[in-house]
N, C-alpha and C positions, 0 to 999 in steps of 0.2 A: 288889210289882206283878209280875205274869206274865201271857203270850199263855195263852188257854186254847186256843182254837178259830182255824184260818188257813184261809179258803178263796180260790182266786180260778180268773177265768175269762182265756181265753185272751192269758196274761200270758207271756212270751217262748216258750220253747218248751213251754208247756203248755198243752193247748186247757181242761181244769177239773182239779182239783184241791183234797183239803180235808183237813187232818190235826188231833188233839186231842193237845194236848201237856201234857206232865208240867210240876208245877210247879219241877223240878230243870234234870236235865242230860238235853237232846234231841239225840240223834247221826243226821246223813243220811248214809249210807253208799252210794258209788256212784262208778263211772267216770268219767274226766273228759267234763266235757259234757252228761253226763245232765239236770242241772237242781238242784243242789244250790245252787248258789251262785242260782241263779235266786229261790230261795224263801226266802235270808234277804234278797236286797233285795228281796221284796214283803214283810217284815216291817219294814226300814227305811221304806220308802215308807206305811206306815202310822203309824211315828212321825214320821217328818221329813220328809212329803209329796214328796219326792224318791227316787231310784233315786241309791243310793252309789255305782254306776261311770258312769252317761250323763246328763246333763241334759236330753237331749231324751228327752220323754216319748212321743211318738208312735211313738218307736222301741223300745218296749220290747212293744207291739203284737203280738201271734203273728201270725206269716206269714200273708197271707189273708184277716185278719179285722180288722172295722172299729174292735174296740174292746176293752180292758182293765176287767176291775173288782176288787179285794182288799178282802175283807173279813177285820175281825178282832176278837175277842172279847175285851176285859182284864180281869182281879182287879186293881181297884186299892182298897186303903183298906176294904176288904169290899164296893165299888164296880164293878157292872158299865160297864164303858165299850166302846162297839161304835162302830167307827169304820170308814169306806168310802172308799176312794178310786177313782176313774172315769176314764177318760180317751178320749174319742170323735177318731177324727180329726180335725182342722182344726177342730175345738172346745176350749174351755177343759176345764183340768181340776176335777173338782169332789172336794168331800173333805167327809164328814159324819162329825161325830159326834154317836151318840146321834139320827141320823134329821133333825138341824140341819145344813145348810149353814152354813161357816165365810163370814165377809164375807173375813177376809184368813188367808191361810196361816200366816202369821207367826203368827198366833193358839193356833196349835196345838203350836210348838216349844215341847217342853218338858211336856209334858204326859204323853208317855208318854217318857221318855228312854234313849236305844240310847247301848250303844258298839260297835261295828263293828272288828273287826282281820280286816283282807284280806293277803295277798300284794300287792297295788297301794295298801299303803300305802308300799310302798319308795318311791314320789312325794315323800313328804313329808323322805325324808335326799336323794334324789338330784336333784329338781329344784330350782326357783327357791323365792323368800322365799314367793309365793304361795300354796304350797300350805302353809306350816308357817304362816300368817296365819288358812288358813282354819281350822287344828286350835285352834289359840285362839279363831277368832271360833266355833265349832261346838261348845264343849265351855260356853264363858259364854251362848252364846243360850241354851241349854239349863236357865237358871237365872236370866237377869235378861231381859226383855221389851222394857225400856228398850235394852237394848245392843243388841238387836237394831234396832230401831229409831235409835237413835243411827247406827249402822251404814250403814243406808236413806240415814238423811236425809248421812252425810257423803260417799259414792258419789254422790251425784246431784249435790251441791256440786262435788267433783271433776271429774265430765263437765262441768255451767257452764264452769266455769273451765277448764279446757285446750280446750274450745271455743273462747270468748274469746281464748284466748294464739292459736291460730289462726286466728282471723278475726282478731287484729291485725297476723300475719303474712302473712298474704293479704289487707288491703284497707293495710295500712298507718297505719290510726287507730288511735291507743293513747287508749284509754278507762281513764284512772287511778280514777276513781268507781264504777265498776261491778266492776273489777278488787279495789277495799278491801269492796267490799260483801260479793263471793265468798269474800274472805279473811277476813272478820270470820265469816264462819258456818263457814267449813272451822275456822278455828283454836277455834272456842265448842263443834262437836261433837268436832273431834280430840282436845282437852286431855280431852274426857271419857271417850272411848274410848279412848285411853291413860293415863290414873287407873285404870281398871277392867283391862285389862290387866296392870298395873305391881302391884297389888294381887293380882289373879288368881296369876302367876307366882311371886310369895311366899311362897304356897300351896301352890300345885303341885309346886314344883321340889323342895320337903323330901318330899313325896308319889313323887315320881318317883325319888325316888337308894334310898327306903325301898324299892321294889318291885322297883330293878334289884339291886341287890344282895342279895333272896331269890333272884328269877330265876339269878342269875349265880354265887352264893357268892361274890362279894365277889372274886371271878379277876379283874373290868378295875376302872379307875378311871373313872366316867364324867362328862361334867359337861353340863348344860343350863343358857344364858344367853340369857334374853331382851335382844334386840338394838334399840334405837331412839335417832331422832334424838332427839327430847326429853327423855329422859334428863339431858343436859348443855345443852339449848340450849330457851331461848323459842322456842314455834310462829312469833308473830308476824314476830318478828328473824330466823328462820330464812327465811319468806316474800316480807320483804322483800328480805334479802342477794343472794336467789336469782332476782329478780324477771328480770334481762340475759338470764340463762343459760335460766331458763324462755320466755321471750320467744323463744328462739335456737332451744331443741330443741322450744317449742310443747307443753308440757307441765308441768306441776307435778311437779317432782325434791325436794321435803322433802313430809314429814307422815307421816301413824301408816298411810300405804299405802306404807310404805318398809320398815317394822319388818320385824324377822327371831330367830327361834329358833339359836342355834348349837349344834349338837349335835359333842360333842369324847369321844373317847377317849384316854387317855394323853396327854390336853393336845394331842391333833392331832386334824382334819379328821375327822367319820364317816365321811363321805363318801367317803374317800381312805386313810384306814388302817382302817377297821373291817371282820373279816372277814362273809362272808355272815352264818352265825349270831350272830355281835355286832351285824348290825345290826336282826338279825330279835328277836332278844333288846331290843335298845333301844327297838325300836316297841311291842314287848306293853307291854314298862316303862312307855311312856307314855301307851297304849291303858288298861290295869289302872290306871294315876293319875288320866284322865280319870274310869274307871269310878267310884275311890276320892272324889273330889271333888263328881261331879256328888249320890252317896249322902248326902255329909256335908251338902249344897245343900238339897237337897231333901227328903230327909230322909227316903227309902225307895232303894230297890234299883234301876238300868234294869235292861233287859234285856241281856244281854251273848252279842255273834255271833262265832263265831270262825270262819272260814272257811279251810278248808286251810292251817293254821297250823303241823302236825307237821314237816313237811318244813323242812330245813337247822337243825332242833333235834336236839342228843344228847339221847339218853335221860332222862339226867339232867333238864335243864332241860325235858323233857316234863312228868316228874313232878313237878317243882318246881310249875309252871305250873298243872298238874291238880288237884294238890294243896291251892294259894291258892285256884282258883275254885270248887272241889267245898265248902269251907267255910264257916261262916253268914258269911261278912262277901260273899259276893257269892249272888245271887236266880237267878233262872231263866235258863240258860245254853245254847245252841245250838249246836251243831258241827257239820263238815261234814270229811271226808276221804274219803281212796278204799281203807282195809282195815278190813272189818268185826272179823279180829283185832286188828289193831292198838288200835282202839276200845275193843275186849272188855279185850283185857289192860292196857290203862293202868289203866281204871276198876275192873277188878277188885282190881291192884294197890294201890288205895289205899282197896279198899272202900266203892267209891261207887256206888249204882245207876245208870244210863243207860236211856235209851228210846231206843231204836233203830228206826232206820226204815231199807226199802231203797229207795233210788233210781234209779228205770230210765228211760229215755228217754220225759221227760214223764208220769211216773207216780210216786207216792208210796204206799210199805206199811209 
């Protein structure tokens, strides 16, 4: 699968725009700010009906103007697929493919499937459990529909119920009925989304130690351990034990929105002993494991964005890097940095062609 064709109209800082890419390795080459990073999240937002860094869609808008549109052309399967997505002020967003409006968005993950490594994935070692939940739940919706949904319905369960734990804190009626109703549907989709997690990770984590250690030559020790309460403990039992304490802070403290990824170097913290490039090195590792799994899933290639990714890498693990993605085990590949030598000579380095584009303030060559 590969992007042939990308156009869009007045999408952050570029009033239009339209470039035909190689089915290899595509390089944007340009200053910071210009609009490089702006043009693989209108390539995301074409597969994952979302913008990778803001959620609010109205803000990705060009200054001035009422409204966004991306369109994109795909080779899939010897299959053209032409897919739009829209977004009008203070209107819904709309997302077509093939000239069909989608009923739900959800419809569409998975269909053309991205892996994305930013600089603002350092979120994912240095913030909360949150964001290492959502790299699990973003990599399995991409492959099972059901999880996705599974997902839906146990978020909405959740809001119910710490609603209720608050409205019995605030009127002082405990509703034990309605309280077992909430629990019986949180713990019937939890136990499933954590099966598929727990399975997932089994996977993965032999995926991920194989790609840091090409990455790394085997220099750190590194370890990934998926982290959950259920693991060792019944949902139910867990729900009830906890019911005082939930009652107390008016929120639901156990379930599979607790889970967490631990990521360790030398048996300690990443967080906290892992240098810059080791930790930038541990993201690609898992970014490249995603890429490696969602393949074996699916049973073709995503696309794969790498956006300013050279910077706090040695050389070495440049070429390491270049080297893994330039090869038939990964598809058509996107890049973004700020030295068009720098570009030149990695890929020349390992005799791989590139299509180069220059990037200048809201314009593409």
């Amino acid at each position: 699968m590969y992007l042939q064709q990308l156009s869009f109209i007045n999408f952050k800082n570029y009033a239009e725009a339209e470039v035909s890419l190689a089915e290899g390795v595509n390089a944007f080459v340009g200053n910071n700010g210009a609009g490089k990073t702006n043009l693989l999240d209108a390539v995301h937002y074409l597969s994952l009906c979302k913008s990778y860094f803001n959620p609010i869609d109205s803000q990705q808008i060009k200054q001035g103007a009422d409204f966004f549109m991306i369109n994109g052309i795909f080779k899939k399967n010897g299959h053209k697929e032409v897919v739009a997505c829209g977004v009008k002020r203070n209107q819904k967003k709309q997302f077509k493919r093939n000239k069909k409006d989608y009923q739900r968005l959800a419809d569409h993950i998975g269909l053309l499937p991205l892996v994305m490594i930013s600089p603002y994935d350092i979120s994912i070692i240095i913030e909360g459990s949150e964001e290492r939940r959502k790299f699990i739940d973003n990599v399995i919706s991409q492959t099972d529909h059901n999880y996705l949904d599974e997902l839906i319905a146990y978020n909405k369960v959740l809001v119910n119920r710490n609603s209720l734990l608050k409205q019995i804190a605030d009127t002082g009626r405990y509703d034990p009925e309605l309280l077992a109703v909430f629990d019986e549907q949180l713990t019937a989709s939890g136990k499933r989304i954590f099966e598929k997690r727990r399975a997932f990770m089994e996977v993965f984590t032999g995926i991920f130690n194989r790609h840091y250690q090409f990455i790394s030559e085997d220099a750190e020790q590194v370890e990934l351990v998926y982290e959950s309460q259920l693991l060792h403990n019944d949902f139910t039992a867990l729900l009830n034990k906890a019911i005082e304490r939930d009652r107390v802070l008016e929120r639901t403290t156990n379930g599979i929105h607790k889970d967490d990824l631990l990521f360790n170097i030398h048996g300690m913290a990443m967080k906290k002993f892992g240098s810059q490039g080791q930790q930038k090195s541990f993201l690609i590792a898992l970014k490249l494991a995603q890429y490696t799994f969602l393949t074996q899933k699916n049973g073709f290639k995503p696309l794969l964005l790498l956006d300013d990714i050279f910077d706090k890498l040695d050389d070495n693990r440049i070429t390491k890097l270049m080297q893994m993605v330039s090869n038939n085990d990964f598809g058509q590949v996107l890049i973004t940095d700020t030295s068009t030598s720098r570009v030149k000579g990695i890929f020349d380095s390992i005799n791989v062609s590139v299509k180069l584009f220059k990037v200048t303030e809201g314009s593409i060559a």
